[in-house]
C-alpha positions in Angstrom: 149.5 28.2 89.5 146.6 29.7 87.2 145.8 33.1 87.5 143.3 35.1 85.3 143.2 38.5 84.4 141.0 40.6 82.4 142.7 43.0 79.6 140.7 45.9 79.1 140.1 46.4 74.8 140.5 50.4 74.3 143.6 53.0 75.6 140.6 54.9 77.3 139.9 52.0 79.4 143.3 51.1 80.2 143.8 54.7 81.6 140.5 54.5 83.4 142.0 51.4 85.0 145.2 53.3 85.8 143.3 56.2 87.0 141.6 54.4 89.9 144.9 53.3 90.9 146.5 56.4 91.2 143.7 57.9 93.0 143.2 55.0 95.6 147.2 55.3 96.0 146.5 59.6 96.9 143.7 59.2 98.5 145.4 56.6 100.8 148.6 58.2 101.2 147.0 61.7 102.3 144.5 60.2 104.7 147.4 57.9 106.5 150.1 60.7 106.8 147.4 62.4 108.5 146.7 60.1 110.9 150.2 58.8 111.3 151.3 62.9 111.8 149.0 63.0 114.4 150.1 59.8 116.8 154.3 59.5 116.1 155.2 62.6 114.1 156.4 63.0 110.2 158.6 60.1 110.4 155.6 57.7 110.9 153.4 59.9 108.8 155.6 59.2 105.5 155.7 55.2 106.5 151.7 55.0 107.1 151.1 57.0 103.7 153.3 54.5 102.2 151.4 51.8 103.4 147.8 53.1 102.9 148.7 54.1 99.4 150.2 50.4 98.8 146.6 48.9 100.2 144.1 51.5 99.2 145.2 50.3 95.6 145.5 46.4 96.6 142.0 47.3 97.5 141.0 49.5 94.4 142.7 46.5 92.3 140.4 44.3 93.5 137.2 46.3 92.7 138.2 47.4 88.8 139.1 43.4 88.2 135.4 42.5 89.4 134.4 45.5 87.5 136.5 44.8 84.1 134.0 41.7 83.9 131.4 43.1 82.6 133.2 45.3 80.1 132.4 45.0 76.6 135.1 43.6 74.1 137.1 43.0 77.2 139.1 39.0 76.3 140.2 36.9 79.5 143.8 35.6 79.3 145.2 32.8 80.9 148.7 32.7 82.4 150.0 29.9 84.0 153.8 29.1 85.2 155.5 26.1 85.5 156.5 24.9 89.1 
């Protein structure tokens, strides 16, 4: 299995990168407790803000690795493991 992944060059762009993770992850969280609050209480709250925050930064993943593309200086890397 090949999988590539783009390492960003520069500290500042490796905390940009980690930013947008932890913000997708809050964002998510707050907006699912709310909802989950709402329709089952705080028990279902804390597992839906667990789960938004797990996808909203699956989702925000997603976006920086199309967006680390077009970085400049930014070298691809190849892993690949054996199986």
């Amino acid at each position: 299995m090949q999988d590539s992944e783009a390492v960003p060059a520069s500290p500042l762009q490796r905390g940009l990168v980690w930013l947008v993770y932890a913000l997708a992850a809050a964002a998510g969280a707050l907006a699912c407790y709310d909802f989950g609050r709402i329709i089952g209480g705080p028990v279902v709250g804390v597992v839906l803000a667990l789960n938004g925050a797990v996808f909203c930064s699956i989702v925000a993943g997603a976006a920086v690795e199309k967006l680390r593309r077009w970085w400049p200086g930014t070298a691809q890397t190849r892993r690949t493991s054996a199986g």
